[in-house]
C-alpha positions in Angstrom: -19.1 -1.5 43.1 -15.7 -3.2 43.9 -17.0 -6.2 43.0 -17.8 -4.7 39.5 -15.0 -3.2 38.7 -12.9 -7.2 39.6 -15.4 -8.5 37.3 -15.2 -6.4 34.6 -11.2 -6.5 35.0 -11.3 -10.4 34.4 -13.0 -10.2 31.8 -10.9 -7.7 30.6 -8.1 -10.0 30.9 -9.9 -12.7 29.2 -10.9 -11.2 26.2 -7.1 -10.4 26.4 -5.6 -13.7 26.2 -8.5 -14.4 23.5 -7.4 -12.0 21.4 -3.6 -12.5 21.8 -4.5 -16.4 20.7 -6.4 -15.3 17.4 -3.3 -13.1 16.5 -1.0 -16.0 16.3 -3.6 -18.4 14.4 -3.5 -17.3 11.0 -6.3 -18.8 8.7 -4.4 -19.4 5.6 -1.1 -20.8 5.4 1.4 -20.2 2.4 2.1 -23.4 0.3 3.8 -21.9 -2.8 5.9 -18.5 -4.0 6.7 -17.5 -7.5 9.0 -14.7 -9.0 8.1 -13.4 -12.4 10.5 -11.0 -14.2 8.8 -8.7 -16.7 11.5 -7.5 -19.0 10.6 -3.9 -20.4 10.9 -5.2 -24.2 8.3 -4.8 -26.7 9.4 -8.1 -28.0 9.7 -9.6 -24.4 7.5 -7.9 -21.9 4.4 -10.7 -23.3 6.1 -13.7 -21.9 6.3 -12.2 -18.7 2.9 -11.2 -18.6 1.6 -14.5 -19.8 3.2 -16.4 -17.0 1.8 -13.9 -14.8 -1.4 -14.4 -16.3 -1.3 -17.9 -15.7 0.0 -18.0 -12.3 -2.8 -16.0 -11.4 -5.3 -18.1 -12.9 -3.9 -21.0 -10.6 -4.8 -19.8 -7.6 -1.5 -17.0 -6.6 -1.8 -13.4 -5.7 0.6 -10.6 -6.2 2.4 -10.0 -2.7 5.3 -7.5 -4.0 6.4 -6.4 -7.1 9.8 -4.7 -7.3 11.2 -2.5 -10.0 15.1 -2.9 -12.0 16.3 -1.3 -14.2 14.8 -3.0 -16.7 11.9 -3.8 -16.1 10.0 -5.4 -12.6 9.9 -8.8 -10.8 6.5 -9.8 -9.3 6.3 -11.7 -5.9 3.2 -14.1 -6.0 2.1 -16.2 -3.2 -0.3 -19.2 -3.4 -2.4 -19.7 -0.4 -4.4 -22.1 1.4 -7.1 -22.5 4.4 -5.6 -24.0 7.9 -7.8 -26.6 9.3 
């Protein structure tokens, strides 16, 4: 029974350390960031949204988007795969 329980307890341990080393290995890496600003203008908002639109269609992804007063500024990130 003793002998069990040491067992189980090392392997315990082990999956431990495992698990500890896959938390600090991410599997994509950021390569690029990008701030928008999106004025709240009917005659201005579009630009904003366009390069939005475009930066998305690159390869980025919205991380934050924070608001002002008028208007927001979108945080995107471009990722891509560790080796």
């Amino acid at each position: 029974m003793i002998q069990k329980i040491k067992e189980l307890e090392k392997c315990i341990d082990k999956q431990g350390k495992e698990i500890r080393k896959l938390k600090k290995k991410q599997p994509r890496k950021l390569i690029a960031m990008k701030f928008v600003g999106v004025i709240f203008d009917p005659q201005k908002f579009k630009i904003g949204e366009a390069e939005i639109n475009d930066a998305l269609s690159d390869g980025f992804e919205v991380l934050h988007d924070f608001e002002t007063g008028g208007g927001i500024v979108m945080t995107l990130g471009k990722w891509k795969k560790r080796r």
